[in-house]
N, C-alpha and C positions, 0 to 999 in steps of 0.2 A: 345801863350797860348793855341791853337785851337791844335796845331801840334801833339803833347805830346798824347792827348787821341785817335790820331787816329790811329799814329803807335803803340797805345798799344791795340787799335781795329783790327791793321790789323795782329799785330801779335799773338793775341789769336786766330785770325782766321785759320791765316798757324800753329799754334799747333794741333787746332781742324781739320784742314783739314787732318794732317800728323799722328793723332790717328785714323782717318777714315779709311785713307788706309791704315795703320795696320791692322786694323779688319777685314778689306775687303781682305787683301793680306793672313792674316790667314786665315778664313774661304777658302778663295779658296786652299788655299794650303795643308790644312784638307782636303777638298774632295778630292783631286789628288792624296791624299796619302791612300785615302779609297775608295776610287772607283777605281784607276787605276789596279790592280791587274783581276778585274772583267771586268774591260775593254779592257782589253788583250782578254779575254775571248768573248767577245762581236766581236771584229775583230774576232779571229780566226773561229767563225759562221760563219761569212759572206764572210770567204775565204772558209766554207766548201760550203757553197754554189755556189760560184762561181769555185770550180773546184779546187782550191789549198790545198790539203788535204795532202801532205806527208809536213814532215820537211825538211827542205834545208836538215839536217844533213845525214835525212834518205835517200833521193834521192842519195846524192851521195855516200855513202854505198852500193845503191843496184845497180850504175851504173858502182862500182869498180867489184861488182862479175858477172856483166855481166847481171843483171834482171831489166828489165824494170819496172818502178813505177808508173804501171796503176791505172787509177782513173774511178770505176763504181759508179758514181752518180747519187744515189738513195733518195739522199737529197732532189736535186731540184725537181725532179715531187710533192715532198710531200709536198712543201713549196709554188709549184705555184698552184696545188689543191687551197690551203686556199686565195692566191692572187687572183686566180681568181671569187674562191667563193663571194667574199667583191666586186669584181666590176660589179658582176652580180645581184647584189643583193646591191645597193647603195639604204639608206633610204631616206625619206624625213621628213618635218618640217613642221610645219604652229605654228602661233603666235595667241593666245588667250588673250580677253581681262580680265583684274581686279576687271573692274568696272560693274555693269550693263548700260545698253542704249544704243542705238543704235550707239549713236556717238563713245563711245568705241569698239561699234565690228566692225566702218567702220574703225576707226583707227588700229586694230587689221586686219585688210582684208589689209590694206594698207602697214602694215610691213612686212606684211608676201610675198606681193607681192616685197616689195625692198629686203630682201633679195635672196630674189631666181635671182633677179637683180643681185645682188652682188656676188652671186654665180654662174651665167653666164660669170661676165665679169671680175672675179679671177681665174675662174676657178676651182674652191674649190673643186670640188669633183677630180678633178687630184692630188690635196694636199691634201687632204686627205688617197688618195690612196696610194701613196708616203710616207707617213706617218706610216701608216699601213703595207706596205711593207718595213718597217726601223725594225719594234717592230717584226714584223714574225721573222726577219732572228737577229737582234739583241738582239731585247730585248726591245728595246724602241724608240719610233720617235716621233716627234715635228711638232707642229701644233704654228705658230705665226699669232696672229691677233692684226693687230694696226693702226697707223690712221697715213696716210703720208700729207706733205705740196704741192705735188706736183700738180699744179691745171689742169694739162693733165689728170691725172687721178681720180679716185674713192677716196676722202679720205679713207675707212676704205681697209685692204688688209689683206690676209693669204697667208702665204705662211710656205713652208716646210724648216723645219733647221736640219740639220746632228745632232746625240748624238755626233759626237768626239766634239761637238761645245760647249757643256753646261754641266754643271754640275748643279745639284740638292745638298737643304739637306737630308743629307743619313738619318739625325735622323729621318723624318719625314714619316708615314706609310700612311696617308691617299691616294687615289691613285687621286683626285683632285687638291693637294698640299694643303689642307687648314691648316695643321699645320705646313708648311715647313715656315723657317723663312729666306733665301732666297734662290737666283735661279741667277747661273751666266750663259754668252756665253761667247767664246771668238769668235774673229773674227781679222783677218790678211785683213792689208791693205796696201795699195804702202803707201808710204810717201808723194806723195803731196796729193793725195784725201784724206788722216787723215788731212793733215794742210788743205784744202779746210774747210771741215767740220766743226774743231774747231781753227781755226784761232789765238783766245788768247793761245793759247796752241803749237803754233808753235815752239818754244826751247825744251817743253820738248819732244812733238813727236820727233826730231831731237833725240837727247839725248837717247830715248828709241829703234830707230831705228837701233843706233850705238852700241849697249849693244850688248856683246855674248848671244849668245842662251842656250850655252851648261854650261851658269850657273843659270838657271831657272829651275826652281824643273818642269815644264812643258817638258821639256825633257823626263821625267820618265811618258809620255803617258798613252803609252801600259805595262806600266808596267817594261819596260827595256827600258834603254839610245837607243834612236835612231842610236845616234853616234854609237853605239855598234853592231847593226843589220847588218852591213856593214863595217869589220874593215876597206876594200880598196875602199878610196870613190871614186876610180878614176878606178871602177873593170866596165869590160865590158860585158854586160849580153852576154855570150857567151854560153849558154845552153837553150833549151828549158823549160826546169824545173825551172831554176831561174824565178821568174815572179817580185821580188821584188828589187829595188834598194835605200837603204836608204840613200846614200853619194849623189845619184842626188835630192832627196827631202830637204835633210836636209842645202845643201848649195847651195842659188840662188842668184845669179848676183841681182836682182831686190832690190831695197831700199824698203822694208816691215816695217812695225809697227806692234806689237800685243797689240790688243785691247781688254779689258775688260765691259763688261757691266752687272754693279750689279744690280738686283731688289729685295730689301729686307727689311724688315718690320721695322717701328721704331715708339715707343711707343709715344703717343702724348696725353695731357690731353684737355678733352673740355668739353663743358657747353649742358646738352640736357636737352628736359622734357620741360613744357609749362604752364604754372601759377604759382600756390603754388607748382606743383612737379618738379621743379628746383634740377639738384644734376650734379655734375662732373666725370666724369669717363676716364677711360684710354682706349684707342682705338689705335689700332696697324694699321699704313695708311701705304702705299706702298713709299716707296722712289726709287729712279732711279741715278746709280753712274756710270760714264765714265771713266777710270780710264787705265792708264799701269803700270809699275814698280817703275818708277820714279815722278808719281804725276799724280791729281786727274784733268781731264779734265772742267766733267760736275758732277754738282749734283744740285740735287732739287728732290721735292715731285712727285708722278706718277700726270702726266698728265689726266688721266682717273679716271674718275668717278666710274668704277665698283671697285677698289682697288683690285685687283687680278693680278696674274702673267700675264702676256703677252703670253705666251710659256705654250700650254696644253700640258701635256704630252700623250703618248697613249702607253698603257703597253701592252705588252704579258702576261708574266708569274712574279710574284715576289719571289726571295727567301727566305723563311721563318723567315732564323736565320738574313740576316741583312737586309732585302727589295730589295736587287741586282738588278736589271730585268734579267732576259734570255731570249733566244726566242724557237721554234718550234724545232731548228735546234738540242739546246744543248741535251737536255737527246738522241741524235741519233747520235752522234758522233761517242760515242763508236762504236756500231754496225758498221754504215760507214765506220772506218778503220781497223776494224775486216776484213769486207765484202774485200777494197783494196787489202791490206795484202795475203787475205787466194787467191784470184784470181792471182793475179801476183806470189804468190809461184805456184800457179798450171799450171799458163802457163812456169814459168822457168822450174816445174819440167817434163813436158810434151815435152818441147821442146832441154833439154839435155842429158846427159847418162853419166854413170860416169865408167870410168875405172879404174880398178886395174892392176899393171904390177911391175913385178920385175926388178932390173937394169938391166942385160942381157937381158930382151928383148925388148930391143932397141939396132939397131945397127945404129949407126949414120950415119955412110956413104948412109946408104940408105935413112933413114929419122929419122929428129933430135925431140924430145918433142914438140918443138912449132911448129913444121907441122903435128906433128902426133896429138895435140889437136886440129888445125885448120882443119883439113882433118875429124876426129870424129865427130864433132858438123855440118858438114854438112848431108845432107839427104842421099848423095849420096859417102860415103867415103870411099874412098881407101888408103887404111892405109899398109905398110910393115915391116913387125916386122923381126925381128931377127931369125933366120933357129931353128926352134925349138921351139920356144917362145909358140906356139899355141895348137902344140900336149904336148908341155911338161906343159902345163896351165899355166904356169907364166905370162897368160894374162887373167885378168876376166872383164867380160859387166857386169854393172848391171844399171838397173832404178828402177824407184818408185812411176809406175802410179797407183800402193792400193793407195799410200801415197796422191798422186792424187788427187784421187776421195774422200778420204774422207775431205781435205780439199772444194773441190767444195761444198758436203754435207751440210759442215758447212759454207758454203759462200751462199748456200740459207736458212738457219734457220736463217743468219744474215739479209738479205733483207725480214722477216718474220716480223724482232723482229722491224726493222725500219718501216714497215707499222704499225705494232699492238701499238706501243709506239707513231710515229705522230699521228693515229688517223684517216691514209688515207688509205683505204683498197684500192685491187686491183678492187672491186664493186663500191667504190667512183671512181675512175681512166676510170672505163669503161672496164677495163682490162678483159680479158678470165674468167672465172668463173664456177663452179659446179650447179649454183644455175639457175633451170629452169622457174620457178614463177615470173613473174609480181613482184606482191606483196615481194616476197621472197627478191626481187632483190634493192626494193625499201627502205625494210626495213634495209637491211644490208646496203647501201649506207646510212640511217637515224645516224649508227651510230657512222660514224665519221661526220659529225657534232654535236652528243653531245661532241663526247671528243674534240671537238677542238671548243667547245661554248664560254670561259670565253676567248680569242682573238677578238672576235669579241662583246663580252657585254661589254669590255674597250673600244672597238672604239667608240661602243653608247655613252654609258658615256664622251669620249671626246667629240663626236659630239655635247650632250645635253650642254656641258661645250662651247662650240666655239659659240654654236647659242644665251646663254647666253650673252656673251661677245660680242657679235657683234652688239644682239639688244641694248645694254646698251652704244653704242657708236654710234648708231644710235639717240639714244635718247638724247643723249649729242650733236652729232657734225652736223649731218644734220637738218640747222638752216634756209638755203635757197630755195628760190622756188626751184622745180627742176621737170620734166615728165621723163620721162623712159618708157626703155619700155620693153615688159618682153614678151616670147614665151611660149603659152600653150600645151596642150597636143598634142592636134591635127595641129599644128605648127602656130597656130594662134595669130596674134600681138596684145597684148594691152597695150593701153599707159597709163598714170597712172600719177597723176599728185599730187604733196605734197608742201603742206608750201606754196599753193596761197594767195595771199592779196586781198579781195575783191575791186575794185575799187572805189566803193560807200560808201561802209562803212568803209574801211582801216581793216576789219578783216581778218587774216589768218584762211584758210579753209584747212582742212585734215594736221592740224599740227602735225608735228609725234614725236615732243619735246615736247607737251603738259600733255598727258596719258603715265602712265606707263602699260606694257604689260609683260607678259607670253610666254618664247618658250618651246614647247612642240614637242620632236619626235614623229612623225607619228606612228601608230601601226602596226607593221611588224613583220615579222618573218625571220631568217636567212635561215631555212631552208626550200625551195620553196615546195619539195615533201610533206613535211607537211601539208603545205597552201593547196595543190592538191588533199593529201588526207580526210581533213577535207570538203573540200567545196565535192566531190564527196561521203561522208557519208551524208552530210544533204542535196544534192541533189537527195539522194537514197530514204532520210526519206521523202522527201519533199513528193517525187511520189506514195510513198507510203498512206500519209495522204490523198496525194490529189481524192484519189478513195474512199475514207471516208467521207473524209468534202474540198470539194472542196473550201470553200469561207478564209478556214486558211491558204490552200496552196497560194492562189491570198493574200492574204493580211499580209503572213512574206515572201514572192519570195524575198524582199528588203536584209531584214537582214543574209538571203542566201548568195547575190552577196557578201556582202560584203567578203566573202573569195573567191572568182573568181579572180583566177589569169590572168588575162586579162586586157589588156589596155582599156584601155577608160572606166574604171570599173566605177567611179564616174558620168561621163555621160550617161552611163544605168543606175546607178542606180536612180538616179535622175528622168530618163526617166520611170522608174518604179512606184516610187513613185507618178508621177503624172497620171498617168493612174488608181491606185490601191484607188488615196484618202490619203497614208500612210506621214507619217513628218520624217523628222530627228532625232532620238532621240539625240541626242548633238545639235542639233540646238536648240536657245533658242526660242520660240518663243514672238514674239511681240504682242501689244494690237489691231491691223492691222487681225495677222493673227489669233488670239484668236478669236476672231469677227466672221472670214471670218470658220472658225472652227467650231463653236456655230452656225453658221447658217449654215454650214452641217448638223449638228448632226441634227438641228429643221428639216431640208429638208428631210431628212433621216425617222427621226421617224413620219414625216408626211403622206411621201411614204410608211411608213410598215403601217402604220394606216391605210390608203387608200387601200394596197392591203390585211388586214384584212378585212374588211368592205365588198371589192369585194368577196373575199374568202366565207367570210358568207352568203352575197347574192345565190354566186354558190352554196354551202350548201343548202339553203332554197328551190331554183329551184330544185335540185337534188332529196330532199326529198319528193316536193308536186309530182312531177313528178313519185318517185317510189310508192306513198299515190295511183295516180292514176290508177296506172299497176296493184297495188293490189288487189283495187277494180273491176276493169277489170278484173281481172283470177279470181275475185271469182266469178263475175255474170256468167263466164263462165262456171265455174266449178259447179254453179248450174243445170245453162241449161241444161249442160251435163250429168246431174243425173239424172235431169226429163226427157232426152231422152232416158236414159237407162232406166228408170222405166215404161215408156211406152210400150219400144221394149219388155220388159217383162213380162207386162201384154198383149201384145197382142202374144207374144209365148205361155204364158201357157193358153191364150183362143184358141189360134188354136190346142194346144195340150189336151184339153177337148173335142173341137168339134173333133177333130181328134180320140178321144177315144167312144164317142158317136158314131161317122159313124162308128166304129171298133165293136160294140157291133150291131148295124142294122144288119151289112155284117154278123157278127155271127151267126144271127138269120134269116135273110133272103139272102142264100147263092147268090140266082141269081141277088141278082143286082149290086153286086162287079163286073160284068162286065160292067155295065151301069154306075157304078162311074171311071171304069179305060176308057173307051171312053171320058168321060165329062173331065178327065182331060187330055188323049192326047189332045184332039180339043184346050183345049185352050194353051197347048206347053208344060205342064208340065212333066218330065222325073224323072222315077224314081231313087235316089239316093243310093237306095240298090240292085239291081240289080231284074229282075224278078223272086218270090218265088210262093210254090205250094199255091194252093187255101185252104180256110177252108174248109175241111173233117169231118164232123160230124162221131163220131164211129159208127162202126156196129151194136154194141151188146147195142149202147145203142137206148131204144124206140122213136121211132118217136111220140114229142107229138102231139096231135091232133090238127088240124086245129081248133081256138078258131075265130068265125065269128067276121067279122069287124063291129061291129055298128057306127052309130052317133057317133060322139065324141063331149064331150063339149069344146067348144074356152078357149085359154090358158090364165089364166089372164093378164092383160093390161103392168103389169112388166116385162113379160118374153116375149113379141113381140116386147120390146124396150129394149134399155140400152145393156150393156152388155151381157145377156143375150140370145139375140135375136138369136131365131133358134135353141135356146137349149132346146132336150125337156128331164126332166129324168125321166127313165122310171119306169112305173107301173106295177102290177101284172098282168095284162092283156096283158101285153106285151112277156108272156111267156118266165120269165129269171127268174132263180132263185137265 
């Protein structure tokens, strides 16, 4: 009774299993048939890089006429330019919290430290580079992050996966994948590590092991039957020039499987929203399918939480009309076998000659056509023609070194047009140059890094897309205690410890499954001399302010460093900040340091308060001080008036009495010698030198002798004061 519904349980199921891998076997056989033409194209880059730039067809074409099929690659410097620029210049990350509190930014301090863990002991930044070096030269390279069972190592890993390995939806343009609706690999493995793996599946890996190859639309790769690349699969690379063998690739001894592995979206209904706003919707969750030609291995729902592809991509260049990728190498092709070509004609035509000759002038017996073109083509040739052959010109030389040189011409416009078109000048390179400036030098190297920016703003974008996925399976799978331990800048060990269980209280501390968190890339720039020249203009301006207002320059020096291209940037700066007072601006701060903050500023404005008050003080001294100087020079400045007003009341009293004794001597000649003796005696010298005496005229009358009577005493005023000893004269005094 029971039997009945179950073999009609198990056989709806192998129905629904064998319309799966219909669907799945379409789809992939859709993109092989829409990609592989482009993917042809995808190899043939990364042979121009590696050196393989002529066609078989053509090689042996130009080894029938005797011209070597030289390869001047001028590919590769332009391609490792850009490789190397990416590892010189690797970014970083740090994880930011969601939430406010403290406990979300230790949690946030703590992821951010496991993954640089994890990035240590993956190695990730060598897979990445790897990656990056896939998308230069093809077009596109892969970055796989995912979570293994192996308990030797690290649950979550990344590592790098070849494009010939995967296919993509071509419908899908976003360059994240978020509208692709799936994503295969394939992957070749011996026969017993497939039965190892999936064990229930042991007949049909068997089964699919034993299947031809050469009737699988996967044949059609590169675009063309493998089998076809090599019609003798049993040819022995007997030339230099062959570098490829497809009959040794394509048939190996070894018992191989090829394995499929789907990841692709399938519609699923569920119940969201939280009281009264209850409603159903359709939601598109990641499923995972194991699969070969003949039946479906493994399937079930993705095991991961983020529901995203496993497999980031990391683009170069897209092509417009279907999405294609290409890389650095394609639009430089042309040129590159331009450049070949015009070289190898120029050294065939440099190192041949070409002769004309009529039949008769060759005579055999002396020497036949194939010794006479064997004896030409050397340097040194001696050649014997026929008696007559040479005066009768029936032998003409000619070359074609014009012809020469203007191919060389055009073989350097071609290594012009491959610089100007990658985007790597010979200033980028380092190369010889015209240009004698610093500056000149720096900015012309600035601009191939613009043209070769959007190579490197995919990688970001992968990178922001890996740290995403990483943290999100962090936060899913690392569920156990666990310390670590992680190298800092200056190569110092910290260990660091998640998901402890308190002992006393059975609570887990620094659980890293608990808060959800933010990856953020670092703020950078690709291009360093930028960073150099910006931090060396606000280091210009800085020194400039700083003779202005010294206290702006000490108190933004922080925001400065920040573009200082130097190590240990973050530990100066930091070191700055504590010396200047200054915060973090991205740093949040707490109610701790808000506090400790507010009681600066109080300490601060107490100090200016304090050194106002003193300032006032010094003011107030200053000003009684100059109150008192003032007064000072003005009592002096009196003094010194009433000194001068005295000196010149006693000048012009000595020069009245002086005019008085002048008027005596007038009148009584003889005692001018009795006043010039009284003043020798006492030392006096005269200042105008010695003149003649007062001469009374001839013609005028001697007045008469007027007798001297009594005289009355002078009143009591004029024998004091001022006065004293002055007498003025009277009519008796015979003056008129």
């Amino acid at each position: 009774m029971l039997a009945a519904p179950t073999r009609k349980r198990g056989a709806r199921a192998r129905e629904e299993q064998q319309r799966l891998l219909t669907r799945l076997k379409t789809w992939r056989d859709q993109e092989i048939a829409r990609q592989s033409a482009n993917r042809f194209q995808m190899a043939l880059d990364e042979d121009f890089y590696d050196g393989m730039q002529w066609d078989l067809s053509e090689q042996r074409a130009l080894l029938e006429r005797g011209q070597n099929p030289v390869v001047y690659n001028e590919v590769k410097p332009t391609v490792d330019w850009m490789i190397g620029t990416e590892r010189r210049t690797r970014i970083d990350h740090k994880v930011t919290p969601t939430v406010r509190g403290k406990a979300a930014a230790d949690d946030a301090v703590n992821k951010s430290k496991l993954l640089k863990y994890l990035t240590e002991v993956n190695r990730s930044e060598f897979t990445r580079s790897q990656a990056f070096d896939d998308a230069l030269k093809a077009g596109l390279g892969w970055i796989e992050v995912g979570v293994r069972a192996d308990p030797e190592e690290e649950p979550i890993y990344d590592r790098n996966e070849s494009w010939r390995n995967v296919l993509y939806d071509s419908l899908g343009v976003a360059l994240d994948l978020s509208d692709s609706r799936y994503q295969f690999r394939m992957r070749w493995l011996d026969l017993d590590i497939a039965q190892a793996y999936f064990p229930e599946g042991k007949d049909l890996l068997e089964q699919s092991a034993e299947s031809n190859p050469d009737n699988r639309g996967i044949d059609w790769w590169f675009g063309r039957r493998l089998s076809e690349l090599d019609p003798d699969e049993t040819a022995f690379m007997g030339s230099r020039f062959e570098q490829f063998d497809a009959g040794a690739w394509m048939h190996n001894s070894r018992d191989r499987v090829q394995c499929y592995e789907g990841w692709w979206y399938a519609p699923s209904n569920e119940t969201t929203g939280s009281g009264s706003q209850v409603y159903d919707r359709v939601r598109m969750r990641m499923r995972c399918t194991v699969f070969t030609d003949f039946g479906i291995l493994w399937d079930d729902w993705s095991p991961y939480r983020h529901n995203r592809f496993p497999l980031i991509p990391v683009w170069c260049y897209r092509r417009k009309r279907d999405g294609a990728p290409y890389g650095a190498i394609r639009n430089i092709r042309g040129p590159q076998e331009s450049l070949n070509k015009r070289m190898s004609k120029s050294l065939h035509v440099l190192s041949t000659n070409k002769v004309h000759f009529e039949a008769d002038a060759i005579d055999d017996q002396l020497m036949d056509e194939d010794e006479i073109r064997e004896e030409i083509a050397s340097p040194d040739a001696f050649v014997k023609w026929a008696s007559g052959a040479l005066s009768g010109k029936k032998v003409l030389f000619q070359n074609d070194r014009e012809l020469a040189q203007g191919h060389l011409a055009l073989a350097d416009r071609d290594r012009m047009a491959i610089r100007e078109v990658g985007g790597v000048t010979s200033e980028s390179l380092g190369r010889d140059t015209n240009l004698v400036s610093g500056v000149a030098l720096r900015q012309k190297a600035d601009q191939g890094s613009v043209v070769t920016a959007q190579p490197f703003d995919n990688l970001r974008l992968a990178r922001q897309i890996e740290g995403e996925i990483k943290l999100s399976l962090i936060e899913q799978y690392y569920t156990e205690p666990k310390v670590f331990r992680i190298t800092g800048d200056r190569n110092k060990h910290d260990f660091v410890s998640i998901n402890e269980r308190d002992p006393d209280t059975g609570e887990v501390l620094n659980d890293v499954t608990a808060m959800k968190a933010s990856f953020v890339i670092d703020e950078q720039d690709y291009r360093e001399s930028l960073m150099q020249a910006i931090f060396e203009q606000l280091m210009d301006m800085l020194g400039k302010i700083a003779a202005i207002d010294p206290a702006f320059a000490r108190n933004t020096i922080d925001i400065v460093m920040e573009y200082a291209p130097v190590p240990y940037k973050d530990a100066l700066i930091k070191r700055i900040r504590e010396i200047t007072g200054q915060t973090d601006p991205d740093e949040e701060m707490t109610p701790e340091k808000q506090a400790e903050k507010q009681q600066a500023k109080e300490a601060e404005r107490a100090a200016n308060a304090m050194t106002v008050e003193a300032l006032r003080a010094k003011i107030a001294d200053l000003e009684a001080a100059t109150g008192l100087k003032k007064a000072q020079s003005a009592r002096a400045a009196a003094e010194i008036e009433k000194l001068d007003a005295d000196k010149i009341t006693r000048l012009l009293e000595g020069i009245y009495a002086a005019m008085q004794a002048g008027q005596v001597v007038a009148q009584v000649p003889a005692s001018a010698p009795v006043g010039d003796e009284l003043l020798r005696s006492v030392g006096f010298k005269d200042q105008a030198g010695t003149g003649a005496g007062i001469v009374p005229p001839d013609d005028e009358p001697t007045a008469p002798t007027v007798p001297v009577g009594p005289r009355d005493p002078l009143p009591p005023d004029q024998q004091t004061g001022r006065m004293a000893g002055i007498e003025t004269p009277a009519g008796e005094d015979n003056l008129r």
